[in-house]
N, C-alpha and C positions, 0 to 999 in steps of 0.2 A: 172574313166574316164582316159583311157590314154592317153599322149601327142600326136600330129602331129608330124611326122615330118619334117627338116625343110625343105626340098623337096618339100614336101605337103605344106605346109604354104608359101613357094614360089611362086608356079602355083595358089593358091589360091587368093592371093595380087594382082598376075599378073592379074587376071579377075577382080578387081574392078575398080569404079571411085576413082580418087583424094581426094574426099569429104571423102567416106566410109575410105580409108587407113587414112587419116588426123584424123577421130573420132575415130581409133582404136588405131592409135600411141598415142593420149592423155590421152586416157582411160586406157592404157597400165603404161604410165606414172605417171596416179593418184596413182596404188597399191602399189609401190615397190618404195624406194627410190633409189634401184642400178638402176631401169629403167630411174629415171628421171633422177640419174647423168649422163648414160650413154648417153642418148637422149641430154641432154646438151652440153656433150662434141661433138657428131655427128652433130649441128647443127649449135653451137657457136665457137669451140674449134679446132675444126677437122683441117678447112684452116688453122691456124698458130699452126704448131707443134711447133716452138719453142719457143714463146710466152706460149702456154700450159705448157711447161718443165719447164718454166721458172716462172709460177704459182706452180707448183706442189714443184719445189725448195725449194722456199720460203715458205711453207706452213710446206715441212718438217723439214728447222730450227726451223720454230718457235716453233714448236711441242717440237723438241731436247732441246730450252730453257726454255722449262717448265718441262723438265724431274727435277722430284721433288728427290734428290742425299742422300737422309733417307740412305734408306737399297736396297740392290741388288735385293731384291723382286720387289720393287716398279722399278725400273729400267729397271726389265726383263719384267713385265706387259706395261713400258711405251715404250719400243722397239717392241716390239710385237704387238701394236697399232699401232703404226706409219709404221710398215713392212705392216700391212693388207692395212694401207692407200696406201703407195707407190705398192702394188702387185693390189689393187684396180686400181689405174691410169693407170697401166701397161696394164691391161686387159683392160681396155676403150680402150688405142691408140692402141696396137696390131702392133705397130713399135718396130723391135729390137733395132733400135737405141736410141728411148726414153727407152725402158727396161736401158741397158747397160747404160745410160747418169743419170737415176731415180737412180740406183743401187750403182752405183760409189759414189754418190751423199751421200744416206744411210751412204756407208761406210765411205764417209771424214768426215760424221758429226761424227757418231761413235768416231771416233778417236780421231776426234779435240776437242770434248767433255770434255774428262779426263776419258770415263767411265771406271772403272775397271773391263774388260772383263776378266783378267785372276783368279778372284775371283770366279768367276763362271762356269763350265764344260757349264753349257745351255747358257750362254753369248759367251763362246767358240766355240760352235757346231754352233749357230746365226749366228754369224760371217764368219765363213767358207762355210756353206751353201750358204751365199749372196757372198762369193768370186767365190764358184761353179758356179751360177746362172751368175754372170757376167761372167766366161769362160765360161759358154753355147751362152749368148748372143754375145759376142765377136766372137765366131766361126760364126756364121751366118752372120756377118757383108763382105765386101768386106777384099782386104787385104790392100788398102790405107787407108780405116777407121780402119782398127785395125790397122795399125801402131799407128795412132792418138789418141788414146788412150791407149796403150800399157804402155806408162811413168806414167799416170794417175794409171793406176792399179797395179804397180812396187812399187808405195808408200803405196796402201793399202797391204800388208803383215804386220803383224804382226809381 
C-alpha cells in the first residue's frame, strides 16, 4: 500500500465531521510514541514556546548529569541520546529560534560538563556539526535576533 499524500490527506480531513478527525487523531496517537509526543506538544505545549524551551532545557542537563564519565565510548553513546532527544524537540516546534535556543543550549552543557571532546575525532566532528547546525539556524533568524545571540555562540568555540 502506498502512502497519501499530504495534499490528499488534507482535502480528505477537510470533508469530515469533528467527531471523525477527533477519533482518527487518537487512534493515530495510540501506534507511535513520536505521534503522541508530537500531538502533546501541538495541544499542550504549542501556546507557550518558552515555557516548552524551558522544559526541554532542563530535561537536557539532567540527562548531561547522568552522563556516566567511564570511558569516551559510554560518553559518545550518552551525547548521541541526548542530540536525538534535542533534534526530536526541534522537529516538534519547527521554530528556528527554539532550534538555535535547543542547540546553544546542547553546546554550553557540552562544555560546562568537562567532557573531553578533543580525545575523540567523533566527539570533535559532534561538536562542530551542532556549531554548523546553529549557523544555519542563526542565518534564518532576523538580524536583531541574531545579534542577541551572537555573544552566546562566540563562547561556544572551542
Amino acid at each position: 500500500m502506498k502512502a497519501a499524500t499530504v495534499h490528499d490527506i488534507k482535502k480528505e480531513l477537510e470533508g469530515l465531521e469533528p467527531e471523525s478527525t477527533q477519533a482518527l487523531c487518537l487512534r493515530l496517537a495510540r501506534f507511535k510514541k513520536d505521534n503522541k509526543e508530537l500531538l502533546t506538544y501541538l495541544l499542550f505545549e504549542a501556546h507557550d514556546e518558552a515555557g516548552y524551551v524551558e522544559s526541554v532545557k532542563r530535561e537536557i542537563t539532567e540527562q548531561f548529569q547522568e552522563i556516566p564519565n567511564l570511558t569516551v565510548y559510554y560518553v559518545k553513546k550518552s551525547l548521541r541520546r541526548i542530540l536525538r532527544l534535542v533534534n526530536k524537540q526541534i522537529k516538534y516546534s519547527g521554530l528556528p529560534v527554539t532550534e538555535l535556543i535547543l542547540r546553544i543550549h546542547f553546546c554550553q552543557q557540552v562544555k560546562a560538563s568537562a567532557i573531553p571532546i578533543d580525545k575523540s575525532p567523533v566527539l570533535v566532528n559532534l561538536y562542530q556539526q551542532q556549531l554548523k547546525k546553529i549557523d544555519q539556524a542563526l542565518a534564518k533568524l532576523p538580524e536583531d535576533l541574531q545579534y542577541d545571540y551572537q555573544s552566546e555562540i562566540e563562547n561556544l568555540a572551542i
